[in-house]
C-alpha positions as CSV (number, residue, x, y, z in Angstrom):
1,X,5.1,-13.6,145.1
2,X,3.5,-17.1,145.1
3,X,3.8,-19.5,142.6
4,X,1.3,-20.1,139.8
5,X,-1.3,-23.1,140.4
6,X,-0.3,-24.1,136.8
7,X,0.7,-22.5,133.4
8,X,-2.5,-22.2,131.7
9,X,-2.6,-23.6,127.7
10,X,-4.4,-21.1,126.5
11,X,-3.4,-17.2,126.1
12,X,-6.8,-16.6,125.4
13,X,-8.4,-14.1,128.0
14,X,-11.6,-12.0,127.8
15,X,-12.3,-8.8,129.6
16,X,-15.0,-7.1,130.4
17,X,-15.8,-3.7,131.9
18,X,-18.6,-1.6,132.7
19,X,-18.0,1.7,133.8
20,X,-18.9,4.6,135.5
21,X,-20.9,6.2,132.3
22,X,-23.1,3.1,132.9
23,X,-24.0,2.8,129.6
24,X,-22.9,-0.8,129.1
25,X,-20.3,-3.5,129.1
26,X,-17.4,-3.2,126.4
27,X,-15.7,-6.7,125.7
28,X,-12.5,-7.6,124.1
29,X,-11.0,-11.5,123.4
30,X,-7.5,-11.1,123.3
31,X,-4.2,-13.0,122.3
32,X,-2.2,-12.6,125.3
33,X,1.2,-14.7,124.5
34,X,3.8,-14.9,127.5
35,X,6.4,-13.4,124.9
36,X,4.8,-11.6,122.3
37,X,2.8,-8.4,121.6
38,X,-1.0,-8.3,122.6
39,X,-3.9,-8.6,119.7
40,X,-7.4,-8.5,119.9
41,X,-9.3,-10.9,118.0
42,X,-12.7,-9.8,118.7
43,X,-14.6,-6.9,120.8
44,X,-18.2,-6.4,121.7
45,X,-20.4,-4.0,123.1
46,X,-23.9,-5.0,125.3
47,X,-25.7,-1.4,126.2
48,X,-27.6,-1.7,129.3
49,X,-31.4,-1.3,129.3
50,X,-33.0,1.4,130.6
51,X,-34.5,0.0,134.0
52,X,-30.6,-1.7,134.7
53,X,-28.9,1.7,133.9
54,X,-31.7,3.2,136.4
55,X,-31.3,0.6,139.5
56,X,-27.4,0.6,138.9
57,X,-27.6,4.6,139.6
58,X,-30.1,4.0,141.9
59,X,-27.4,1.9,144.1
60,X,-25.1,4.5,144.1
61,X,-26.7,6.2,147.2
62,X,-28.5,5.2,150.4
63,X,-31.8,3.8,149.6
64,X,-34.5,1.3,151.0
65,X,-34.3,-2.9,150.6
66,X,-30.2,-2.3,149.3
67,X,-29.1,-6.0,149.5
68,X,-32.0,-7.5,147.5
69,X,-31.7,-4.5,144.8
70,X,-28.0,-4.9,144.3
71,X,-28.0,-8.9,144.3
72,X,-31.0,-8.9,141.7
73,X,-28.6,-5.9,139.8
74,X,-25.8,-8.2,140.2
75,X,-27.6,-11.6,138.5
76,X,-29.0,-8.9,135.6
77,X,-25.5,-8.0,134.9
78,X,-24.3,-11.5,135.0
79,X,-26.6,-12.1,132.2
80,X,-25.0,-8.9,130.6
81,X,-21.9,-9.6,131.0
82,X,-22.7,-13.5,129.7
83,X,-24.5,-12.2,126.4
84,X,-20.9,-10.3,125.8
85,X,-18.6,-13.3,126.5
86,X,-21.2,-15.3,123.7
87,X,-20.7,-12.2,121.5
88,X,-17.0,-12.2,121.6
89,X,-16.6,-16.3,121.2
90,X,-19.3,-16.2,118.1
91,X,-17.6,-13.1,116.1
92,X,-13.3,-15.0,117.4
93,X,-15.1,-18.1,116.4
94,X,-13.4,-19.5,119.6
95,X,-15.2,-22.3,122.2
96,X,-15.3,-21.8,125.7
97,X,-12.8,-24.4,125.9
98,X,-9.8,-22.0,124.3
99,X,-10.5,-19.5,126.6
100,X,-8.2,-19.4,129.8
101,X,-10.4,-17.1,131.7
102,X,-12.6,-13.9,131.7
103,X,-11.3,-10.7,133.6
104,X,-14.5,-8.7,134.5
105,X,-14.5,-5.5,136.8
106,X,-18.2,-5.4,137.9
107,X,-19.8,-2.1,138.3
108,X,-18.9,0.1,141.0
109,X,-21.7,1.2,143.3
110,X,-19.3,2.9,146.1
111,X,-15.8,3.3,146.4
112,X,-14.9,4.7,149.8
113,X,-10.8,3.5,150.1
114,X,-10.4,5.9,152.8
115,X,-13.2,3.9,154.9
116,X,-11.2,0.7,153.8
117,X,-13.9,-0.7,151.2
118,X,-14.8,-0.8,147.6
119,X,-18.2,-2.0,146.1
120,X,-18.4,-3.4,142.6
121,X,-21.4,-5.3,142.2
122,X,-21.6,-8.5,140.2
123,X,-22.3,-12.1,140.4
124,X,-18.8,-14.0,138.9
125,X,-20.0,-17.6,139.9
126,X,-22.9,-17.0,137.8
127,X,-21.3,-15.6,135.3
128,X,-18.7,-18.8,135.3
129,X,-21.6,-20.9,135.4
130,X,-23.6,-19.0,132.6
131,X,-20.4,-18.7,130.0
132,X,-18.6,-22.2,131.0
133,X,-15.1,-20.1,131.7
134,X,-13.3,-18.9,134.4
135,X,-13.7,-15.7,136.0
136,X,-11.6,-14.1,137.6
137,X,-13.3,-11.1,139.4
138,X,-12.9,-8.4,142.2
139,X,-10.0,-7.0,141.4
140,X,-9.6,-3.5,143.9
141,X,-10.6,-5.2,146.9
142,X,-6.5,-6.3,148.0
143,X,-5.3,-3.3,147.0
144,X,-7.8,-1.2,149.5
145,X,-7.0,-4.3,152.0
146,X,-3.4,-3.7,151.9
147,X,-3.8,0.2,152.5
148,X,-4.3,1.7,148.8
149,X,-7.0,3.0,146.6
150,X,-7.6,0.4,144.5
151,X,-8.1,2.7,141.5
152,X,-6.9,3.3,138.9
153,X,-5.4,-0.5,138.5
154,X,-4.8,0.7,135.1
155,X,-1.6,2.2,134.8
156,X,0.6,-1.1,134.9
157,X,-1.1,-2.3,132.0
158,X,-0.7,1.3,130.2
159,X,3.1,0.9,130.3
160,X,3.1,-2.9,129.5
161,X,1.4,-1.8,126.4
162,X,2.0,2.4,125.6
163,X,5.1,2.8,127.2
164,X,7.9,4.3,125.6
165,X,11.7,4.6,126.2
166,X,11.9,7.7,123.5
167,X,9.4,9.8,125.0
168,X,7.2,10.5,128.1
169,X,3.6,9.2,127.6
170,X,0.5,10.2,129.6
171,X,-2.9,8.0,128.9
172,X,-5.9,9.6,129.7
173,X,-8.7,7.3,130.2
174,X,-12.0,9.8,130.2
175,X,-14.6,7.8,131.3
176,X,-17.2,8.6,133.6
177,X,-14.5,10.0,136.2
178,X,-10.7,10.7,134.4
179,X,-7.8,8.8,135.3
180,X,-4.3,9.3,134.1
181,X,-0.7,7.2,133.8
182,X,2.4,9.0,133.5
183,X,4.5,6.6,131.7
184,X,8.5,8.4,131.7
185,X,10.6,7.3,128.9
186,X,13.1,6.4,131.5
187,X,10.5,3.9,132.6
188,X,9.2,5.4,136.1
189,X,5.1,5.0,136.0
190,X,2.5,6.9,138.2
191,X,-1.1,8.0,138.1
192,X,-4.3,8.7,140.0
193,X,-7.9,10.1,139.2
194,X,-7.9,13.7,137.9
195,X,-11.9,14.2,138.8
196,X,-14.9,13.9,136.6
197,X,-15.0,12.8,133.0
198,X,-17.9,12.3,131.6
199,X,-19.9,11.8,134.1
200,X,-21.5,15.8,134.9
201,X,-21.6,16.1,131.2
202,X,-23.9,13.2,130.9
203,X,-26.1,14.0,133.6
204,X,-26.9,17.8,132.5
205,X,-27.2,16.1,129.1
206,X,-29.9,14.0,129.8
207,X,-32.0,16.1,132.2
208,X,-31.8,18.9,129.4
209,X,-31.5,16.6,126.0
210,X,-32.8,13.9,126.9
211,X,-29.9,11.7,125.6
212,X,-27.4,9.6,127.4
213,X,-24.1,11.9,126.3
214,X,-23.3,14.6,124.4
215,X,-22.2,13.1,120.9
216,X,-18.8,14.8,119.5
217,X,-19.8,18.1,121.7
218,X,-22.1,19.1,119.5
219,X,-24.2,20.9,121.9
220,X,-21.2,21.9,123.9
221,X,-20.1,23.6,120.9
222,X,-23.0,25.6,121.0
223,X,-22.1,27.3,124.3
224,X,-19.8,29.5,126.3
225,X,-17.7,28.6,129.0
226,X,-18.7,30.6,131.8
227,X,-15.8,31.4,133.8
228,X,-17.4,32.1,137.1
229,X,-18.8,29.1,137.1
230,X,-16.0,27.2,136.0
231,X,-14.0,28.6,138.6
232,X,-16.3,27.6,141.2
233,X,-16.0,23.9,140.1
234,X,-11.8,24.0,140.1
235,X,-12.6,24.9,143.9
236,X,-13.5,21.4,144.8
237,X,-11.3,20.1,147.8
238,X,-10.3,16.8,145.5
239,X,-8.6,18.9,142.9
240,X,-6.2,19.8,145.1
241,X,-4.8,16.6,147.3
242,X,-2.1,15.2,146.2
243,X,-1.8,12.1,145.1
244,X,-2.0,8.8,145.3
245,X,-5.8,9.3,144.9
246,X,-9.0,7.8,143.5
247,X,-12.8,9.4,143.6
248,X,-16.3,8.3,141.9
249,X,-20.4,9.0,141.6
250,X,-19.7,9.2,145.8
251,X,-18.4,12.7,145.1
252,X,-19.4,13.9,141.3
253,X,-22.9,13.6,140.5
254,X,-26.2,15.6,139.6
255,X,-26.4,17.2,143.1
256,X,-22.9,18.2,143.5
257,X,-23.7,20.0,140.2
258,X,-26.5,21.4,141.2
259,X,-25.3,22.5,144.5
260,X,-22.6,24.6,142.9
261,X,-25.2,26.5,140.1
262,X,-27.4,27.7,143.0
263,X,-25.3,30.7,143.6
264,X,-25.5,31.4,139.6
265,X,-28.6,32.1,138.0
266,X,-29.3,32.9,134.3
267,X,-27.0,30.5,132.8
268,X,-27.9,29.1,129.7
269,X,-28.4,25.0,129.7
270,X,-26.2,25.2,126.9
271,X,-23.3,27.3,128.5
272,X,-23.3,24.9,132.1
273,X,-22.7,22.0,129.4
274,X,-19.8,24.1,127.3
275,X,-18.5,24.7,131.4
276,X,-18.1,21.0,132.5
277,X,-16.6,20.6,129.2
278,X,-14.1,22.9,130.0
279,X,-14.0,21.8,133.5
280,X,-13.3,18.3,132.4
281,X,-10.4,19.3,130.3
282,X,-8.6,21.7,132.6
283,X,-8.7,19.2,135.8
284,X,-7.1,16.5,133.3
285,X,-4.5,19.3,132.2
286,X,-3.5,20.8,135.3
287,X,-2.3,17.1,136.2
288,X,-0.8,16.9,133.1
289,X,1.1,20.1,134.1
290,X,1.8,19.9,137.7
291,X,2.9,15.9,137.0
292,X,4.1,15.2,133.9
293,X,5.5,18.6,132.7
294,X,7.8,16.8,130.2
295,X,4.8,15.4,128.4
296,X,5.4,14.0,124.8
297,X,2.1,12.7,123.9
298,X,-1.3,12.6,125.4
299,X,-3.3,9.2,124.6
300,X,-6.8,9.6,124.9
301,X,-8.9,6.8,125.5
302,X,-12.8,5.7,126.8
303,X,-15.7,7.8,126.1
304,X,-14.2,10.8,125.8
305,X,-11.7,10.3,122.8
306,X,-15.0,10.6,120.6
307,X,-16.0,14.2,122.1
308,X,-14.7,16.4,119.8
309,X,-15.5,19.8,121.8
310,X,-13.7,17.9,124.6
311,X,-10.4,16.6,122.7
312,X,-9.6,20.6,121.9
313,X,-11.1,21.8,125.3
314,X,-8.0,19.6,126.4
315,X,-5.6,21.3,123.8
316,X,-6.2,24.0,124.3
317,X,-5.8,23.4,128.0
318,X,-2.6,22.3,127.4
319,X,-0.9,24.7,125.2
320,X,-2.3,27.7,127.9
321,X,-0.2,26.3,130.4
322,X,3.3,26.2,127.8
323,X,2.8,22.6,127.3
324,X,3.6,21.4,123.3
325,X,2.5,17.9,123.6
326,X,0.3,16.3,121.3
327,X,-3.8,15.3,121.9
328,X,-4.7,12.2,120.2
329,X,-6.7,9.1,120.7
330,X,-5.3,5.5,121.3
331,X,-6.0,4.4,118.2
332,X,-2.5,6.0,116.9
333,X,-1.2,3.7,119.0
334,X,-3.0,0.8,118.0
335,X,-5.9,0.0,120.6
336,X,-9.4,1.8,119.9
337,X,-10.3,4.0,122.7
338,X,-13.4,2.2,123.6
339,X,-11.2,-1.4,123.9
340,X,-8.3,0.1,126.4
341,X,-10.2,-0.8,129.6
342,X,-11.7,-4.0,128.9
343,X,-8.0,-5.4,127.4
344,X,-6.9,-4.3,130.7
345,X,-8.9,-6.5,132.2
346,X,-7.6,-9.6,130.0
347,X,-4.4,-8.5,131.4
348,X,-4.8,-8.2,134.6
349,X,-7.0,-11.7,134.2
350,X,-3.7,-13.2,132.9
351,X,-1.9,-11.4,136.0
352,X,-4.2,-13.4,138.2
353,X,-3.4,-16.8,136.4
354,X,0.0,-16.6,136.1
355,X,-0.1,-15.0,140.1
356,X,2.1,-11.7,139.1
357,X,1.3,-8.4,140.8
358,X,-1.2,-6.0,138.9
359,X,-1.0,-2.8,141.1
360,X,1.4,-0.5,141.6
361,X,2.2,0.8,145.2
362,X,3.2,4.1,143.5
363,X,-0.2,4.8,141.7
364,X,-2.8,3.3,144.4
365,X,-0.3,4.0,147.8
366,X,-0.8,-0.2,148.4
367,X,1.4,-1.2,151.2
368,X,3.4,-3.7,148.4
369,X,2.7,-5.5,145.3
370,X,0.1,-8.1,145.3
371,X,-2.0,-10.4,142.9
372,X,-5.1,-8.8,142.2
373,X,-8.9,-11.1,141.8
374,X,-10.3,-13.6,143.2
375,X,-10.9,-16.9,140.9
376,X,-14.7,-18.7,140.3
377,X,-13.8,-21.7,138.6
378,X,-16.3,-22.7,135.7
């Protein structure tokens, strides 16, 4: 690999990530020493307002005037992502200054690896101008270049951080789509994107609840699973590659759904939602069980390690297919759920700066290691 421009003098790293969910950007400052264990000494949370969520959304398909809307997107989530790095600074009580640099993913509009491109939207030389810090952004872009997925970049940092060498660890990050990490106690690490996560869920909870999410599964609780239905969802062609592979909103949104319930009518709003529960949980377990059938533990993190209904649906999943491992969230191991992804991003920020790898050719099918970002100094 090439050699670093410099060692920075500061382990100090932000990252930010907005997700899928599009709900908002989660933050973390963390203390990332060269030799040392990880801590987080402040995290933050900036939701998204209404119009932003909308036009983000909006972006995701074909549409009139695209390059004006997604630059004006881009500057409003610099500002976003800006109001997060002041956040974090003002509850660390850090300056600029300390920081070595901010690790932000932008928000994917279209991910289409197997036309060679990825598209997450931001503005990072706005953002270094606006938080005085450098950013160190577009992280999947090399990955796809060099003949990979660029998703999920994750795993890497889930075995710097969860991995064991007394038991086999998987880490579930449910999200808007699901992404898992084997991490084999004889150190061997894989993973790919198991399908949707929260992101069906959300959608049929808003057009029938008019909320963004279903809290703890409290209306999916209130449902049956229809199993018609839920087999007609397992059909999906993406379920069944193999992996290394990645998907998005390109493939799992409202008219996928929609398309599917045609052929079934009568169905209860509160049964479809109690469905793609159910369908969210098996896809994650029937990776779990084809790829990691030695399973220990299953970490939970993002979004969906606060659905309740969820967390059993995958249990339950589990244990029906002779697996005995355990269903937690992160936080046993340390990290809260809803900080996982954005301390990734610290990481692979400090990847950057230090010009180490932060994929793996295993989990993305890359050609080779390489450094992942591109820099915008402040």
């Amino acid at each position: 690999m090439s050699t670093p421009i410099a060692a920075p003098s500061s382990s100090l790293f932000i990252g930010l990530m907005s997700g899928t969910s599009l709900d908002g950007v989660d933050g973390v400052l963390a203390a990332l020493p060269a030799d040392g264990a990880m801590t987080v000494q402040a995290s933050a949370y900036i939701p998204f307002p209404a119009e932003l969520k909308a036009e983000l959304l909006a972006l995701q398909s074909n549409g009139t005037d695209e390059i004006r809307r997604e630059a004006l997107a881009a500057n409003a989530l610099a500002t976003h992502y800006a109001a997060c790095v002041a956040q974090l600074l003002a509850d660390g009580e850090m300056e600029a200054a300390q920081v070595c640099a901010v690790g932000v993913h932008g928000q994917t509009i279209r991910h289409r690896p197997e036309l060679g491109f990825t598209r997450q939207t931001n503005n990072p030389a706005l953002l270094a101008e606006l938080c005085g810090i450098d950013v160190i952004a577009d992280f999947r872009s090399r990955d796809v270049a060099a003949g990979g997925q660029g998703a999920p970049l994750v795993p890497a940092f889930h075995r710097a951080v969860f991995g064991s060498d007394q038991e086999t660890r998987v880490v579930v990050n449910i999200g808007g789509i699901s992404n898992i990490s084997i991490l084999t106690a004889q150190q061997g690490t894989s993973g790919f994107d198991t399908g949707p996560g929260n992101v069906l869920m959300d959608a049929w909870t808003m057009r029938h609840q008019q909320q963004p999410y279903d809290r703890n599964g409290t209306w999916a609780a209130t449902g049956q699973c229809h199993p018609a239905l839920l087999a007609s969802l397992r059909d999906e062609p993406f379920l069944h590659l193999t992996p290394p592979k990645s998907t998005g909103r390109d493939l799992f949104h409202i008219d996928w759904l929609d398309a599917r319930l045609a052929p079934f009518n009568g169905i209860s709003a509160a049964d479809v939602q109690a469905t793609l529960t159910a369908f969210t949980a098996t896809t994650i377990a029937d990776a779990i069980l084809t790829y990691a059938t030695d399973a220990d533990k299953v970490y939970v993190c993002g979004g969906g390690a606060y659905n309740q209904s969820l967390m059993l649906a995958l249990q339950q999943a589990l244990h029906a297919g002779n697996s005995s491992a355990l269903v937690c969230a992160t936080a046993a191991l340390g990290v809260p759920p809803n900080e996982v992804e954005a301390l990734a991003f610290a990481w692979l920020a400090q990847r950057f700066t230090h010009r180490l790898p932060g994929n793996l050719p295993a989990v993305t099918g890359a050609r080779g290691l390489r450094v992942l970002g591109a820099l915008y100094p402040a």
